[in-house]
N, C-alpha and C positions, 0 to 999 in steps of 0.2 A: 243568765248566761246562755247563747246560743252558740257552739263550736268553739271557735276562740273567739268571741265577742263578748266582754264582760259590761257591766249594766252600769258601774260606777270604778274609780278609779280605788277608794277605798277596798271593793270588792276582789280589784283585782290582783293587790298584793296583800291581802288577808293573810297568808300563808306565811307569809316573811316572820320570818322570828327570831329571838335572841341569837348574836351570835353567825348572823349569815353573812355569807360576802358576794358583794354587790359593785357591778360594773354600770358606769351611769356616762349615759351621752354628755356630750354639750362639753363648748367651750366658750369659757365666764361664763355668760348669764345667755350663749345664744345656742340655741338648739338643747336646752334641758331639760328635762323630762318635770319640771315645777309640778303637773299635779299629783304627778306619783308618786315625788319626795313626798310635798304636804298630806299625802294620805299614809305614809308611813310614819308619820308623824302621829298622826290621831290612830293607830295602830299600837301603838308604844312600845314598838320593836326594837330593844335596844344592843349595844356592846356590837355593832356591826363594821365589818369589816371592808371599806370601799376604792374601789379601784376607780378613779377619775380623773383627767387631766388639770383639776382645781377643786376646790372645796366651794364653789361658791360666794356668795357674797355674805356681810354678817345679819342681812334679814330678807334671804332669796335661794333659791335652789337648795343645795346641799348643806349652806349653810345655817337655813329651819333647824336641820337635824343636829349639826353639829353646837352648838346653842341650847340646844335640848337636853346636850350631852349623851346623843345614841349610839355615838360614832368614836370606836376605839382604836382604830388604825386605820390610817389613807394610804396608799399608795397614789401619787400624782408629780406631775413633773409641773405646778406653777401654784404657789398658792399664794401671792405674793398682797391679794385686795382683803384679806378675811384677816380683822384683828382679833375676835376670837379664838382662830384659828391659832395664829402665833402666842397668846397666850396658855390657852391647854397645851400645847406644847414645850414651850419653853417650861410650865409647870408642872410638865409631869405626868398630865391629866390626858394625853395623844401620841400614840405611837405614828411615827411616819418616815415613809419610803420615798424618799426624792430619784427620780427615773429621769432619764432625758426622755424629752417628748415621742422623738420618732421612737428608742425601743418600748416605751410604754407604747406605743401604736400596734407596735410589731408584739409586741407580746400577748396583746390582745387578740391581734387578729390570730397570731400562734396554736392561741388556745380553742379559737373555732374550728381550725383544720385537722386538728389532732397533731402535730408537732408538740413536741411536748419543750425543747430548747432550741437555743439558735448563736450563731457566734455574729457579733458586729464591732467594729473599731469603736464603735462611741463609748467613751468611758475610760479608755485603755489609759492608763497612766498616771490614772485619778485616784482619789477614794469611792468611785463607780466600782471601782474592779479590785482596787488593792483594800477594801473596806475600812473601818472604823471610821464610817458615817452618826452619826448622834441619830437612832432612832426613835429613841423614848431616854429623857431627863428624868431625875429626881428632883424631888420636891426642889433642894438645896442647890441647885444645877449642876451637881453632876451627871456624870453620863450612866444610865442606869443600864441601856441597850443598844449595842453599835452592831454598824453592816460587817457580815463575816466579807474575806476575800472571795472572790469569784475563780473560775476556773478560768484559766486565758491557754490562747493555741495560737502557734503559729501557721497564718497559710502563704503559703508563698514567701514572701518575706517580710509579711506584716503581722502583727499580731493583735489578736480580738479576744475579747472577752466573752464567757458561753453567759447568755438570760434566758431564764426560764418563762414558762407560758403562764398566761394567766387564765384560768379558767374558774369563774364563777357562780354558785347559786344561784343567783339571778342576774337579768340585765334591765335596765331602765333607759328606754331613749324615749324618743321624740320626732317627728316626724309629720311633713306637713299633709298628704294622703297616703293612704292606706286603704285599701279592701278587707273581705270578712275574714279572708284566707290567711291575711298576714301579710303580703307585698307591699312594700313602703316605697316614697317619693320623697325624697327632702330638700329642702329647700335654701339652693346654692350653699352658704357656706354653713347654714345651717344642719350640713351633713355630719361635718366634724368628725368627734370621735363616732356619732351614734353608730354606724355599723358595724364599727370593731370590736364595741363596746357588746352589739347586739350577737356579736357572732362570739364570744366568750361566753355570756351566760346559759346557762342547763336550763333556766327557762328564763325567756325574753316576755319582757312586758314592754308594747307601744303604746305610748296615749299619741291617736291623732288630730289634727284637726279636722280631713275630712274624710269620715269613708264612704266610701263605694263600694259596690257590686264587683264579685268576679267577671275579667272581661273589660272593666270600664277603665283599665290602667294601661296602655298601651304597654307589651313587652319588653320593649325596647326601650321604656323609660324607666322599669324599675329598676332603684338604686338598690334592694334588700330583697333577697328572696323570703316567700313566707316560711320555706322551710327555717327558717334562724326565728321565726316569730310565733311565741304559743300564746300568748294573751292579748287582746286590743281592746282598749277603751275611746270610743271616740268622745273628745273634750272639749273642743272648740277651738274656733282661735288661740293660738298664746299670746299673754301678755308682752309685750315687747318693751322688754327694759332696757335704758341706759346703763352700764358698768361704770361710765366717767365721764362724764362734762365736762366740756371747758369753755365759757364762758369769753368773748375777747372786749377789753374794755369798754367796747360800745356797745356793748349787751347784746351784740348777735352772738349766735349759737353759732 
């Protein structure tokens, strides 16, 4: 390790241990932090707590872990491609928090500025806000753990529901440059959640693909300040996977 430069991706979430809760870039399979998951995998960190927009695929990103069984509660607003996924759940075996996308956004980013709650219309009138959402099943399917009610206000003459911040143990993104310092660049929509993601966690870990030198990243194109990033491993390229195919009768893609 040189400053925040760590020497392997394993190395640099070593510290991760039972029981932590973890915010992780990427939406489906684009812009996710892949080799950070698979080195908390060979870590065997488990009963962890993750805040992410999806679970993954059932043998890709976060879904490694969950397959592994490390992974005890998500919070995420889509998890709809992970059949694993759906069954630890329906079985009892995963507790989970369904969020709409934007406050899951907002919550994240929430939890980097120090705001600790926030009120927004999304949810109002739902089981968002008026709870007994199915969070975790028993075996037999009943409901073992539902969403309490939220706190709702009126402003003006509408009314919103108060969500709290999410602020995590660590963060996992992804990011296509980076320097020694921490400053990331990502790549169009490969930004996704990563910085909201990266501005919740107490320590942020980036695997990049490329870094550079302080200096070599023009100012004005950084998307992440290094202040939000304490770890970097540079990785390589990522692999770049399909989520879903479609095929049209005459064999083009």
């Amino acid at each position: 390790m040189a400053g925040k430069v760590f020497e392997s991706a394993v190395s640099a979430v070593a510290d991760i241990g039972d029981g932590a809760r973890i915010a992780v870039g990427g939406f489906g399979l684009c812009g996710i932090p892949d080799a950070l998951i698979e080195a908390i995998v060979a870590t065997g960190a488990s009963n962890l707590e993750v805040f992410s927009n999806n679970c993954g695929v059932d043998d890709h990103g976060l879904g490694i872990l969950l397959s592994n069984g490390r992974i005890s509660r998500v919070t995420a607003s889509y998890v709809g491609e992970n059949k694993e996924f759906a069954r630890q759940y329906l079985a009892g075996e995963l507790e989970v928090e369904l969020t709409p996308q934007g406050t899951l956004a907002e919550r994240m980013r929430a939890g980097g500025t120090g705001i600790p709650a926030f009120f927004t219309p999304a949810g109002v009138g739902s089981p968002i806000a008026d709870g007994g959402m199915p969070w975790r099943y028993n075996a037999d399917g009943s409901v073992a753990i539902e969403s309490p009610p939220k706190e709702t206000r009126v402003f003006g003459s509408k009314r919103y529901v108060m969500e709290e911040a999410i602020n995590a143990d660590y963060a996992l993104v992804h990011a296509e440059i980076g320097d020694t310092e921490g400053n990331l660049v990502f790549d169009k929509t490969a930004m996704n959640f990563n910085p909201l993601a990266a501005m919740a966690g107490k320590i942020t870990i980036a695997q990049v693909e490329k870094l550079v030198e302080p200096g070599e990243i023009d100012p004005g194109a950084v998307h992440l300040p290094g202040v939000f990033v304490q770890r970097i491993v540079h990785t390589g390229p990522q692999e770049k996977r399909i989520e879903k195919r479609t095929i049209s009768a005459g064999g083009q893609a």
